[in-house]
C-alpha positions in Angstrom: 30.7 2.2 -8.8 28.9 4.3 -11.7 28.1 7.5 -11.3 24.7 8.4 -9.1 22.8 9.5 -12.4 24.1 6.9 -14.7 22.7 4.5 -11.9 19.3 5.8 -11.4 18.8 6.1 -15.7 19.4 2.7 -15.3 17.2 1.8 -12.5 14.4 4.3 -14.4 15.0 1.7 -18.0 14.7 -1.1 -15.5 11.4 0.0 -13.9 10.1 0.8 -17.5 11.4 -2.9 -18.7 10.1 -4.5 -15.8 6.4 -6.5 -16.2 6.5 -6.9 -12.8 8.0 -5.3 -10.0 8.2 -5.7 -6.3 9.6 -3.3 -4.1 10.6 -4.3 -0.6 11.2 -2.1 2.3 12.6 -1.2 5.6 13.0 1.4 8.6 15.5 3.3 6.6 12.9 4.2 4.3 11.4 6.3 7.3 14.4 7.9 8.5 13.5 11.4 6.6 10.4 11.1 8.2 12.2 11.8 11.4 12.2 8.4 12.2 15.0 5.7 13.2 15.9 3.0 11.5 17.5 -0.1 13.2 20.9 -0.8 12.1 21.7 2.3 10.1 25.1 4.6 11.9 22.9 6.1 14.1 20.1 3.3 14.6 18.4 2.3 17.3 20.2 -0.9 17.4 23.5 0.6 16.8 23.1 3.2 19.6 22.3 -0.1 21.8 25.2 -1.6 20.7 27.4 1.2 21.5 26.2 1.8 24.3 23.9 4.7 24.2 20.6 5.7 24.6 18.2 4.4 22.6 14.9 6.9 23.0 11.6 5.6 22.0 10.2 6.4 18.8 6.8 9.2 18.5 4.8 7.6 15.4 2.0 9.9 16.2 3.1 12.8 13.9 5.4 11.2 11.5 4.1 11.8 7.9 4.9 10.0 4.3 8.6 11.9 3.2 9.3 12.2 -1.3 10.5 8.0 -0.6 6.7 6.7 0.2 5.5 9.4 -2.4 7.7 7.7 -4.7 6.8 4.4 -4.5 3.2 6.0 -4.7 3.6 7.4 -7.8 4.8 3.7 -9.4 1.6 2.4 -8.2 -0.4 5.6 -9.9 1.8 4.7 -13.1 1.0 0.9 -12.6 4.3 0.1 -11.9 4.3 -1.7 -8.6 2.7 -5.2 -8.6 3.0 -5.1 -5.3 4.7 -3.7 -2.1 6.2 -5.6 1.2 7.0 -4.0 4.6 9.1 -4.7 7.3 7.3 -1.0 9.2 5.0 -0.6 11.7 4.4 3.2 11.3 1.5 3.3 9.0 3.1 6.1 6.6 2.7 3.7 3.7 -0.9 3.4 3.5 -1.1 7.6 4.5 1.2 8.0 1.1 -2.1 6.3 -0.5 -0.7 2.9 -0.9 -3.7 0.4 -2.2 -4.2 -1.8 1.5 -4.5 -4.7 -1.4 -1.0 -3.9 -3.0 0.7 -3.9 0.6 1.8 -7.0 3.1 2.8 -5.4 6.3 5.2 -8.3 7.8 5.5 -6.7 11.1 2.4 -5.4 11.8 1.0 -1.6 12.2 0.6 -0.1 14.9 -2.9 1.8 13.8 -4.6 -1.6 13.2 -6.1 -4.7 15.1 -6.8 -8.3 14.1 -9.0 -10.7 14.9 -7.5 -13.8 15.8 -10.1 -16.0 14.9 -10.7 -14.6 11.2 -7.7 -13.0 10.6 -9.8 -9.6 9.6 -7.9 -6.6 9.9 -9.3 -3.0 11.0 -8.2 0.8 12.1 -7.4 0.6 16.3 -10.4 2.0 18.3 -10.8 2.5 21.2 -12.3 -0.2 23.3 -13.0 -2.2 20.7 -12.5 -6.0 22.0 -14.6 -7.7 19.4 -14.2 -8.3 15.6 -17.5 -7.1 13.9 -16.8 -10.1 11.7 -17.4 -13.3 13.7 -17.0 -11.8 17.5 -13.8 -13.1 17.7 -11.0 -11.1 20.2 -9.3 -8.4 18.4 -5.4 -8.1 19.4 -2.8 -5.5 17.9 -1.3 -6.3 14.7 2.0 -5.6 15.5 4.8 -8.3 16.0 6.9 -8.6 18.7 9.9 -10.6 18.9 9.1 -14.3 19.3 5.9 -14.1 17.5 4.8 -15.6 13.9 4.8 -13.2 11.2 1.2 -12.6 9.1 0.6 -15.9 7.8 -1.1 -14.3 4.9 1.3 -11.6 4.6 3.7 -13.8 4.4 1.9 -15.7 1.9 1.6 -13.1 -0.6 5.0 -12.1 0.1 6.6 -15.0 -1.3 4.1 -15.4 -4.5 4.9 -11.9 -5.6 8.3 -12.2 -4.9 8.6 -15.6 -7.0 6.7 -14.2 -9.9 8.5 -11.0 -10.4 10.9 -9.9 -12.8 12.5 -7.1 -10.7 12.8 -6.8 -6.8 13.5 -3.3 -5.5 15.1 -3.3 -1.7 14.6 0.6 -0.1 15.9 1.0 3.1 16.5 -2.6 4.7 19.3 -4.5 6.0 18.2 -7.5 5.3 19.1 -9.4 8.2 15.8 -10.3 9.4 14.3 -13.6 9.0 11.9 -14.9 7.0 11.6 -11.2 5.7 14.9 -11.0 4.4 13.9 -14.4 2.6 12.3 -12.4 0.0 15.0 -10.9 -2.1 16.5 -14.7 -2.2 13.2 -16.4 -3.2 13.0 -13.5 -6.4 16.9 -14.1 -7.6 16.3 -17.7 -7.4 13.5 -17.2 -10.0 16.3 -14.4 -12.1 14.3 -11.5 -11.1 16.6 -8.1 -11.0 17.7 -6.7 -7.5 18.2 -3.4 -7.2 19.4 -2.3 -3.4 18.9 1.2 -2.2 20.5 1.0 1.6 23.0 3.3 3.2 24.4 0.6 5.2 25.6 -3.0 3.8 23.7 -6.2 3.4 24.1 -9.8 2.9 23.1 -9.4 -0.6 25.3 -6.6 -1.7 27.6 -9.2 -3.9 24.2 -10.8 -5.7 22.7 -7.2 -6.5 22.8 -5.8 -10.1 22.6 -2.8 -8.8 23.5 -1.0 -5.6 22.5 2.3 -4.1 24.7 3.8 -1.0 23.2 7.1 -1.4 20.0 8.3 0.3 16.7 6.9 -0.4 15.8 10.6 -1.4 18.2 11.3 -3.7 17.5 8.2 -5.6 13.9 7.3 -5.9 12.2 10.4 -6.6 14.5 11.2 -9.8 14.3 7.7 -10.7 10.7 7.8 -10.8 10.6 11.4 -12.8 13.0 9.6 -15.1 10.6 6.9 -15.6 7.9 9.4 -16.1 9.9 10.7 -18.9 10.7 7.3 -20.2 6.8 6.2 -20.5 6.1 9.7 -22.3 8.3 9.3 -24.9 7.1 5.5 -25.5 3.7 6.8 -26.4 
């Protein structure tokens, strides 16, 4: 594998080609928010797995770490057409994510929907009833079993069929439909890039692959890109 900084100038001229990207990501992007992910070596399903405890995860405090800001900062340099989630913890949107950029496949746990209208709000308390059309508000969070975000989903797979490069950051891919997504954007020859310390079913169809932490990747690839779009003015 090329060398770490050989592969992030190339993911940097990649981000600066690209007419629209699409960055896709998972629980490991909130692991150095103190967070676990699922299947990473110490993940909440690998500790099942093995055996071990798996403790129960404190969102309450957890804060946007240099991988949301990242991702934050291609939006400021409108670089990101748009963003898709597999989290529940919220720390997209607190990195300043645009709600209109972001589909949120599994839910957040700070918002309710109405499941009449489909409208989407911040969690209060006691509120039963969407100010919209009175409907029953419910949690927008998705358990196993249930239907994914029909329009989440929908937006999903038109971003991910019209872009030109698909950034993976943090996922193992294993979940379905989610893990659709990087399929549905190589069928139409977009780019994938994979940043994931664990492997994934698409390893063999990425042009380029990432082992290391998200940290040590993102941020210099985006200050590389920074540097990139200076010197084309």
């Amino acid at each position: 594998m090329a060398d770490l900084n050989e592969r992030i100038e190339r993911l940097a001229q990649w981000l600066k080609e690209s007419k629209y990207s699409v960055v896709f990501t998972g629980a490991g992007i909130s692991t150095e928010s103190g967070l676990r992910d699922f299947r990473g070596p110490d993940g909440l399903w690998t500790r099942r797995d093995k055996g071990l405890s798996t403790p129960r995860q404190d969102f309450t405090d957890a804060a946007p770490n240099s991988g949301h800001y990242a991702i934050m900062e291609l939006q400021k340099l409108g670089r990101l057409a748009f963003l898709i989630s597999q989290n529940v913890d919220n720390l997209h949107l607190k990195s300043g994510i645009k709600p209109e950029l972001l589909a949120e496949l599994h839910g957040n746990l700070t918002k309710v929907r109405c499941v009449a209208c489909e409208f989407k709000m911040d969690r209060a308390e006691g509120e039963e009833k969407c100010p919209i059309c009175g409907g029953r508000v419910v949690s927008t969070v998705v358990n196993f079993g249930d239907s994914l975000p029909a329009k989440d989903m929908q937006e999903s797979y038109k971003h991910s069929q019209k872009c030109d490069l698909f950034v993976v950051v943090g996922s193992s891919l294993v979940v379905y439909p989610a893990a659709d997504m990087p399929a549905v954007a190589l069928e139409t020859g977009a780019r994938l890039v994979i940043i994931n310390e664990g492997e994934t079913p698409f390893d063999e169809q990425a042009h380029l692959r990432f082992d290391e932490k998200i940290g040590e990747v993102l941020p210099p690839a985006i200050e590389r890109l920074k540097e990139l779009l200076k010197t084309a003015d």
